[in-house]
C-alpha positions as CSV (number, residue, x, y, z in Angstrom):
1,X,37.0,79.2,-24.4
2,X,39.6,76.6,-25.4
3,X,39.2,73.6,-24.8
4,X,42.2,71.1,-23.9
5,X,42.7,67.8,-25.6
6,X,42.0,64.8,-23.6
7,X,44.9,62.6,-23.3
8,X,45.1,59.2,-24.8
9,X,44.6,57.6,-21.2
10,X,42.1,60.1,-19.5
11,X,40.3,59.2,-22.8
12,X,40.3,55.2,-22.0
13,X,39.7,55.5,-18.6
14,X,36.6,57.1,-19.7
15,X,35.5,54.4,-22.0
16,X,36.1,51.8,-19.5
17,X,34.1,53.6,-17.1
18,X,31.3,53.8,-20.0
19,X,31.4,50.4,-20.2
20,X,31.9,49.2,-16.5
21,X,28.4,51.2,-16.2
22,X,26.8,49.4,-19.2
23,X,28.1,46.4,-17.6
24,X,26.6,46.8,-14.6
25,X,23.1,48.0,-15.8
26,X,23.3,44.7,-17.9
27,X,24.0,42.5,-15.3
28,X,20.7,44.0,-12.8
29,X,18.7,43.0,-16.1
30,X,20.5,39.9,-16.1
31,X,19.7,39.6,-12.6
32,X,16.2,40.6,-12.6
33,X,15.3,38.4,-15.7
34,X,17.2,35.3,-14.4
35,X,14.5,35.9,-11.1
36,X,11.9,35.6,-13.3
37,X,13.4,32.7,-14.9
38,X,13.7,30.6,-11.8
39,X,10.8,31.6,-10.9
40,X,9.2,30.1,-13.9
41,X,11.7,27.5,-13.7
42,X,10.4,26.6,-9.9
43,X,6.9,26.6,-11.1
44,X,8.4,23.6,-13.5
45,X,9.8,21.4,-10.4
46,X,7.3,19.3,-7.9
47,X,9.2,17.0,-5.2
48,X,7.9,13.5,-4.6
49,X,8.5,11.9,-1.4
50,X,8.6,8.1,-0.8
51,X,10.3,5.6,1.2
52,X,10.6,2.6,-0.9
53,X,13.2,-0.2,-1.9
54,X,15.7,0.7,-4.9
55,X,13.8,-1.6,-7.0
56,X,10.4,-0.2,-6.5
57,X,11.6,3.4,-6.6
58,X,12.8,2.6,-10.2
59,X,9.1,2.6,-11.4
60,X,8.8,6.0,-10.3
61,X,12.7,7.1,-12.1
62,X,11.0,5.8,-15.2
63,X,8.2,7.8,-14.9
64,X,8.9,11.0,-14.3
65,X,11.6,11.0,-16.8
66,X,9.1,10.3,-19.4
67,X,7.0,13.1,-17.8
68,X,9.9,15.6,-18.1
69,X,10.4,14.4,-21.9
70,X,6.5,14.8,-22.3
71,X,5.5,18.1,-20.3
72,X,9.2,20.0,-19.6
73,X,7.8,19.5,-15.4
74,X,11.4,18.2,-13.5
75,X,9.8,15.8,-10.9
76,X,12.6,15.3,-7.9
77,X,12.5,12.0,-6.1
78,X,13.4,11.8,-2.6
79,X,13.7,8.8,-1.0
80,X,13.3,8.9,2.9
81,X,14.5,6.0,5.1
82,X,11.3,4.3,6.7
83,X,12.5,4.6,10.4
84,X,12.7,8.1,10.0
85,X,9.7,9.0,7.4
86,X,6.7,9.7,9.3
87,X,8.9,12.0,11.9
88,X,10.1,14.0,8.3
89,X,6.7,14.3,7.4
90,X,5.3,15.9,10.5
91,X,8.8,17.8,10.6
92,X,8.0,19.3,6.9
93,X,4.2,20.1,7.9
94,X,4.9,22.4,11.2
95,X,7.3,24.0,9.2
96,X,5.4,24.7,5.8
97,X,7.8,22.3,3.9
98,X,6.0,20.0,2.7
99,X,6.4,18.2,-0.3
100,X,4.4,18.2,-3.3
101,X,3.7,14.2,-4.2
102,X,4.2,12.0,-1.5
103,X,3.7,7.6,-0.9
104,X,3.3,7.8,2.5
105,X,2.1,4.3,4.5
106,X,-1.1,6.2,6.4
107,X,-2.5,9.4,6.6
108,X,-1.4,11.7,9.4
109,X,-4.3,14.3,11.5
110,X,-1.2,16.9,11.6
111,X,-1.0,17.2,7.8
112,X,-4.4,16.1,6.4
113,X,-5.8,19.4,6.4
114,X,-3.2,20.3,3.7
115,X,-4.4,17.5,1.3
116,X,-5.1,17.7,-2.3
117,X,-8.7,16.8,-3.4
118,X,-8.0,14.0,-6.0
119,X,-11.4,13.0,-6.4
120,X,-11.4,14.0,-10.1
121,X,-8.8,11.5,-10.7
122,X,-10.5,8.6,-9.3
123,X,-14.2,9.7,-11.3
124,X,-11.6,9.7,-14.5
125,X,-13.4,7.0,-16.7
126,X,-10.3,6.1,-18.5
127,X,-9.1,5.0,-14.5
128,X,-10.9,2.7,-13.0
129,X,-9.8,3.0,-9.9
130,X,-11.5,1.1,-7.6
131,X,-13.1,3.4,-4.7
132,X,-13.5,0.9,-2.3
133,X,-9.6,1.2,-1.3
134,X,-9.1,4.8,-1.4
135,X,-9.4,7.1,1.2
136,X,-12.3,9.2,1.6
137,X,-14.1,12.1,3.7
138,X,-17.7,11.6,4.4
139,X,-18.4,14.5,1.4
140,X,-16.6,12.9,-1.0
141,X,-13.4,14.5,-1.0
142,X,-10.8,11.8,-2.0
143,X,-7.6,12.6,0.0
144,X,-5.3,9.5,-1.1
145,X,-5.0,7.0,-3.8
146,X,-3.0,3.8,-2.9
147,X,-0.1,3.4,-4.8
148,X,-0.9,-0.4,-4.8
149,X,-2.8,-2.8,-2.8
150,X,-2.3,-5.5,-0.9
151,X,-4.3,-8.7,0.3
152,X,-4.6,-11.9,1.8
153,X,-4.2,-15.0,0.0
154,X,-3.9,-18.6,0.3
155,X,-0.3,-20.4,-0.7
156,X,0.0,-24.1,-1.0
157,X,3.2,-26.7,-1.5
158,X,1.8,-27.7,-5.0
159,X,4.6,-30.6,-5.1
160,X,2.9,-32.2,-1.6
161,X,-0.3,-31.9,-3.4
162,X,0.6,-33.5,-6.6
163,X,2.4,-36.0,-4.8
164,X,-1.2,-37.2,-2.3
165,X,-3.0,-36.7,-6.1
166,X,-5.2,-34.2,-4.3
167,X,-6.7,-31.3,-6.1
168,X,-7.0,-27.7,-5.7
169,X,-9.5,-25.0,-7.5
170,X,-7.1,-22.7,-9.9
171,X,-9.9,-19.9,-10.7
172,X,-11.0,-17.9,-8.4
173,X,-14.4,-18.2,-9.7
174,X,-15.2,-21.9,-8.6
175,X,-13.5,-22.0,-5.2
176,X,-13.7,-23.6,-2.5
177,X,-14.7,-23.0,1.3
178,X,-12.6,-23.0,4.4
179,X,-13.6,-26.7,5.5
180,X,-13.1,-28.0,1.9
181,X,-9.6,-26.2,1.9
182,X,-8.7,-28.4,5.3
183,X,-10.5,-31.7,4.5
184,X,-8.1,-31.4,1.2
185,X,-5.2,-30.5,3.2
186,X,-5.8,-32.8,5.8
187,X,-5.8,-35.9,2.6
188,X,-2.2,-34.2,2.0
189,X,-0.6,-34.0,5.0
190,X,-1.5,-37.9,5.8
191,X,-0.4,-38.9,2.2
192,X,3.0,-37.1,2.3
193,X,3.5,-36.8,6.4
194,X,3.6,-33.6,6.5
195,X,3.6,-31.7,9.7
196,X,1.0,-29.6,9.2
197,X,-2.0,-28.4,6.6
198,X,-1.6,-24.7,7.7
199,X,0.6,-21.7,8.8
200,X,-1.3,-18.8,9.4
201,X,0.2,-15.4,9.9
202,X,-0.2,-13.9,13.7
203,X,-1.9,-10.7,12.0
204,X,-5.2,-8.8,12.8
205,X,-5.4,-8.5,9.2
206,X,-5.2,-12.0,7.9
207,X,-8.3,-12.9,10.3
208,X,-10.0,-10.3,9.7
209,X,-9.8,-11.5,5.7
210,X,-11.0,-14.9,7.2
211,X,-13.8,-13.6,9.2
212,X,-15.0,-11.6,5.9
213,X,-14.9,-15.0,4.0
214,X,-17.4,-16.4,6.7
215,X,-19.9,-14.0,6.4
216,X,-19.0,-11.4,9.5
217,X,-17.5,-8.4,10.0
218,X,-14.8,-8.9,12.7
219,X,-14.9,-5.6,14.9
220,X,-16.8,-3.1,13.3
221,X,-18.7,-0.2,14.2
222,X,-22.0,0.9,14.0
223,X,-23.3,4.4,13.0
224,X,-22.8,5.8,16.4
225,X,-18.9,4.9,16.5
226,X,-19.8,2.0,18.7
227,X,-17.4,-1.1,17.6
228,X,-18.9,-4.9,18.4
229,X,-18.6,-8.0,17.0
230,X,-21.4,-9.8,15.1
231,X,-22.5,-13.8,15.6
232,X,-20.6,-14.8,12.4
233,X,-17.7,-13.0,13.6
234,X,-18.5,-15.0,17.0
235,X,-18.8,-18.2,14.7
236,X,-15.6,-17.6,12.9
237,X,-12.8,-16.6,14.9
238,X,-14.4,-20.3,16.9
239,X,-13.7,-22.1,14.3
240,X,-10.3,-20.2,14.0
241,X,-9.3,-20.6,17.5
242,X,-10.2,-24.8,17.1
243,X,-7.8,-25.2,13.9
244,X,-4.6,-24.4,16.2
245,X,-4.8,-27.9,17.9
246,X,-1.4,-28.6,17.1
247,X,-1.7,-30.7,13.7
248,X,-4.1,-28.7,11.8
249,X,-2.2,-25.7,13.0
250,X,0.6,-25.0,15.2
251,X,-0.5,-23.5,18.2
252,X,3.1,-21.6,18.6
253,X,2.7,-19.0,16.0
254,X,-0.5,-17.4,17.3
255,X,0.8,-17.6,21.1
256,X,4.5,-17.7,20.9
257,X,5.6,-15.8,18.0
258,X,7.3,-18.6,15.6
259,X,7.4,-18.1,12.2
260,X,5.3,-19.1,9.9
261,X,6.6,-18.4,6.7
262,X,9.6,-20.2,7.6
263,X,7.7,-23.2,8.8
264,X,5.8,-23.1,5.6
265,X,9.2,-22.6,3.5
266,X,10.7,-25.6,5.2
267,X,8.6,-27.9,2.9
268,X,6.9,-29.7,5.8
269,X,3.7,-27.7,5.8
270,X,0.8,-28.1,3.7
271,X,-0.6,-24.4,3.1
272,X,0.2,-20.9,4.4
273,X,-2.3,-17.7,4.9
274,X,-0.1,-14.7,3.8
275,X,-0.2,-12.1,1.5
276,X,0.5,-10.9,-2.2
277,X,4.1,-9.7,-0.9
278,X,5.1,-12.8,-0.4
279,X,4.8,-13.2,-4.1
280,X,7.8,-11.6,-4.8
281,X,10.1,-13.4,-2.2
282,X,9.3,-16.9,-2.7
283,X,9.7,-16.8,-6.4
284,X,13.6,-16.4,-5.2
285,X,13.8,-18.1,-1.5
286,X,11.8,-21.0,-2.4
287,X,13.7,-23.9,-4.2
288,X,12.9,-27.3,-2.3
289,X,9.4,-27.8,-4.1
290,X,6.9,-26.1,-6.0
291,X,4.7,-24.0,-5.2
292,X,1.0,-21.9,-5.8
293,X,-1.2,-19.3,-4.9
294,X,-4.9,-20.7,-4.9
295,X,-8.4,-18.8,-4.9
296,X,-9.2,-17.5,-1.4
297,X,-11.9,-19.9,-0.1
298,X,-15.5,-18.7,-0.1
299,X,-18.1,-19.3,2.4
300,X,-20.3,-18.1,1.3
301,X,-18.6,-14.4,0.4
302,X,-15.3,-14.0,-1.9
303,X,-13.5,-11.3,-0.2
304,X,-9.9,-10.4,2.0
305,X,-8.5,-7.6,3.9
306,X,-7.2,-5.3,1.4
307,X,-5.2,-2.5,2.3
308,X,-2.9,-0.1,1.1
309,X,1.2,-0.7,0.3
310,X,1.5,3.1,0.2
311,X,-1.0,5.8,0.4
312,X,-0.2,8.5,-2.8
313,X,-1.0,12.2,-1.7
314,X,-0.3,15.6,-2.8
315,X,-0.2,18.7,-0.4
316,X,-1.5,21.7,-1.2
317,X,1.8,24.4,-1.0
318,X,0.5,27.0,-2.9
319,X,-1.9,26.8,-5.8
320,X,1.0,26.9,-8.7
321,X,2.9,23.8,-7.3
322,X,-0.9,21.6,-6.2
323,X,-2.1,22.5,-9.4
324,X,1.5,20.7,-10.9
325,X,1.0,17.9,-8.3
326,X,-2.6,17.0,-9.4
327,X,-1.3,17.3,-13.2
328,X,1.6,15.0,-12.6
329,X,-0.7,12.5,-10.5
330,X,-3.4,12.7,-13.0
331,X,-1.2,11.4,-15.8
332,X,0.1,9.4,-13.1
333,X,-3.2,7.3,-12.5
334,X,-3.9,7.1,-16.5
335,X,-3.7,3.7,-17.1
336,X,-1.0,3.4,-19.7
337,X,1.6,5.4,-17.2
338,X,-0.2,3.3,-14.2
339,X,0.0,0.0,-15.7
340,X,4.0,0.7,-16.5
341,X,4.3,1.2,-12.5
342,X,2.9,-1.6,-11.3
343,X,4.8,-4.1,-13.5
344,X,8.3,-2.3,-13.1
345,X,7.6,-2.2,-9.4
346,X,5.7,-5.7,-8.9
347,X,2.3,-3.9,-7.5
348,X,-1.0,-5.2,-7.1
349,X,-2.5,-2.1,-9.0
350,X,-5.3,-0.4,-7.6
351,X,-7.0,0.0,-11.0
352,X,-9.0,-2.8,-13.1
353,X,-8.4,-4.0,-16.4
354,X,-4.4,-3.2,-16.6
355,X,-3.6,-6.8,-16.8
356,X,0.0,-6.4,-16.1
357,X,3.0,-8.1,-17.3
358,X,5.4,-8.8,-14.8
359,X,9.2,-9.0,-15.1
360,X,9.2,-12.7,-12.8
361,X,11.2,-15.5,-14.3
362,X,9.0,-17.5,-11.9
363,X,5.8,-19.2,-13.5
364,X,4.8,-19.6,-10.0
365,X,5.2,-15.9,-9.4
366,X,3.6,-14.9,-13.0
367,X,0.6,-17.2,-11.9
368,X,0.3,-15.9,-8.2
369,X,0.2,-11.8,-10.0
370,X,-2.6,-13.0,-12.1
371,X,-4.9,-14.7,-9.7
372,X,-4.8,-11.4,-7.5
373,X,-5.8,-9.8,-10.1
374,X,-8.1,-11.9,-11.1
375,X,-9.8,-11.9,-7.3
376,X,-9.5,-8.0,-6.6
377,X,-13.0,-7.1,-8.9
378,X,-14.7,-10.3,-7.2
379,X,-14.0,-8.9,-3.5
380,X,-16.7,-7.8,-1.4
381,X,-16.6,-3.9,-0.5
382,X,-16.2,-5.4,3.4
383,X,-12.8,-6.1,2.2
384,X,-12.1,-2.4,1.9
385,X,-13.7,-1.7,5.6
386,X,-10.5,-1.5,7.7
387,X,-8.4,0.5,4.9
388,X,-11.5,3.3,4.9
389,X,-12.0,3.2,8.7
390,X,-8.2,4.1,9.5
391,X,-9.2,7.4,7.3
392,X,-12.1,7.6,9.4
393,X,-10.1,7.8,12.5
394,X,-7.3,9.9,11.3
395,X,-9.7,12.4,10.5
396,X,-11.6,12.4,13.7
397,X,-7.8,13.0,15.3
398,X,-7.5,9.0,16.5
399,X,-5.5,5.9,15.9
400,X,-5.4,2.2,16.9
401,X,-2.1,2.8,18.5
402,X,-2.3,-1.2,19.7
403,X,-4.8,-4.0,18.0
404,X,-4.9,-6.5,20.8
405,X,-6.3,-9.3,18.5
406,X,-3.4,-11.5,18.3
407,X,-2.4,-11.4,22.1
408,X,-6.0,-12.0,22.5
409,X,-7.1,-14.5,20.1
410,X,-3.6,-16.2,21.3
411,X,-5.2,-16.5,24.6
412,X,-8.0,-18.2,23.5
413,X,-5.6,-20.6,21.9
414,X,-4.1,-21.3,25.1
415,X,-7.3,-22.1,26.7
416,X,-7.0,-19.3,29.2
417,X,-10.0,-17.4,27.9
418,X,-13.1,-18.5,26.1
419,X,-13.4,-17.0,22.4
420,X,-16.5,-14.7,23.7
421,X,-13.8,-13.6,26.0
422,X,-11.3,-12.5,23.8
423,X,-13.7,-11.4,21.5
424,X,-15.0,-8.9,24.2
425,X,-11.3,-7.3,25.2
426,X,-10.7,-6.9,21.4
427,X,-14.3,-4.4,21.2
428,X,-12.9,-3.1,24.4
429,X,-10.0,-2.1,23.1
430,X,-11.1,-0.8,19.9
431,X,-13.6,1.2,22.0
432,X,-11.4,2.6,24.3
433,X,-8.8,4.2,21.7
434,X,-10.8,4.6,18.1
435,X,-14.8,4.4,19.4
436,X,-16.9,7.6,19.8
């Protein structure tokens, strides 16, 4: 048989077809390979989750850059209004979308059960980390490390004090107690005529650091779940309640809500009980006088309420991306990375020895860092109580929705209860939404 020539275009319509058919076949290898590339690739990619300021997010922009230089692992930053952040969170967890890092400001009983174990990080000798601010389950299993700490601390107008030639302790390791702090003050304010020796912040927390100075325990509870309050608790928040007599203290901040920051920055206050954020603000808002943080008094036990500014976590997706987490986190908490976050982001760090370098112009400032961190190994493990307990509670599926200290304690101001009083609504309360 003969067979007929193909013609020049029945010829290239054949080719193309050839190659339309390669083309295609390449392109489903393509396709299938690029699957297994992003696929790889996502393995490569953790989110972190935080709700922060620009300025303390750039800590974290620093380091996961250098983590993407170091390790090839693209860490995405997401930054979550706080209004809005713990409703995202609880969003993300009933819908398996969780991230894989998260700062988060408490722990939550819809997504703890998704937690990482980071317990290896915090038994990392190279990290000391210290364990009295973490948060723990009763077997050991370490379900956050703070991003940073906070505390409360004593701030004084250093240019009234120089000007009554009155002197105040500098280290925190020859301090003094709560009535030599006011006998001092008290010279002050009568030397200079200022109005007062002492704002005090209308916070559970900052009387609860003063109660822990004093030897008690505020509202605690027992082994049974059963909150009370001991005799030096008793004796304390007293001795609290008879400093607001309207020139030692102001009565209106405890019972009336005025400010007392603002008192305190209107030069016409001796002292003000606050807290290590402060830091930060009055290096810039404060220009009238000078002024200085100063050891927490004493009496007889150095301690505070220390809590956490943010509470780092990492959620357990699937075991690819938590093993990614934990990596990242565990570089994270090393202390050369660590040390680099707290000083780019003005944290108190949660880890000892880093001795920081932060980027104030202030002296003041650069002086107020260092005592905190001088005072944070010196603290009694009381001054972790509260911080641990909320972990407790969360866990047990409970929260202390409203602390009814201040509205109480501000009562006992006002001479409407009696201290015993007060102190007895403020179990009650515990009791009723956080006891057994």
């Amino acid at each position: 048989m003969t067979l007929k020539k193909s013609q020049p275009g029945t010829r290239l319509r054949r080719v193309l077809a050839s190659v339309a058919a390669v083309s295609a076949a390449a392109l489903v290898l393509a396709g299938c390979s690029s699957a297994g590339n992003n696929s790889s690739s996502e393995s490569k990619k953790i989110t972190l989750w935080l709700s922060s300021s620009a300025a303390q997010q750039a800590g974290y922009d620093q380091l996961v850059a250098q983590y993407k230089k170091k390790t090839g692992v693209s860490v995405k930053i997401v930054n979550i209004p706080y209004s809005g952040y713990t409703t995202k969170l609880r969003d993300a967890a009933q819908a398996n979308a969780l991230p894989d890092i998260a700062s988060v400001p408490s722990l939550d009983p819809i997504w703890t059960n998704k937690l990482i174990d980071l317990s290896s990080i915090v038994n990392t000798k190279s990290d000391k980390i210290n364990e009295n601010f973490i948060a723990k389950t009763s077997d050991g299993k370490v379900l956050a490390i703070p991003s940073d700490v906070t505390a409360s601390g004593l701030f004084i107008n250093k240019s009234l004090f120089e000007q009554a030639g009155v002197s105040f302790p500098s280290s925190p390791k020859d301090t003094w107690t709560w009535p030599e702090f006011i006998a001092a003050a008290d010279k002050v304010r009568a030397a200079t005529g200022a109005k007062y020796d002492l704002t005090f912040d209308s916070s559970p927390s900052r009387l609860r650091a003063m109660v822990y100075e004093m030897g008690g325990q505020y509202i605690h509870a027992d082994s049974s779940g059963t909150f009370s309050a001991d005799a030096k608790t008793h004796k304390a928040v007293d001795y609290f309640v008879s400093l607001n007599n309207d020139t030692t203290m102001p009565k209106s901040v405890w019972t009336s809500g005025a400010d007392p920051s603002a008192l305190f920055q209107s030069g016409q206050v001796v002292a003000y009980w606050s807290g290590v954020w402060q830091v930060s603000s009055f290096a810039e808002s404060i220009t009238k006088f000078d002024w200085a943080s100063v050891p927490t008094p004493a009496q007889p036990v150095q301690a505070s309420d220390v809590n956490s500014g943010g509470l780092v976590v990492g959620f357990n997706n699937n075991s690819a991306q938590a093993k990614a987490a934990k990596d990242f986190l565990t570089w994270m908490y090393e202390p050369a990375q660590y040390k680099k976050l707290t000083e780019v982001n003005g944290y108190l760090p949660v880890e000892s020895g880093l001795n920081p370098v932060y980027p104030f112009k202030s002296t003041a400032a650069q002086d107020a860092f260092k005592l905190y961190n001088d005072e944070l190994p010196l603290y009694a493990p009381v001054s972790g109580y509260f911080n641990q307990a909320q972990t407790k509670w969360v866990l047990d599926g409970k929260s202390l929705t409203t602390d009814p200290s201040v509205t109480e304690i501000g009562k006992a101001i006002n001479g409407q209860e009696s201290v015993d009083d007060a102190l007895k609504n403020i179990v009650d309360g515990y009791n009723q939404q956080v006891g057994k």
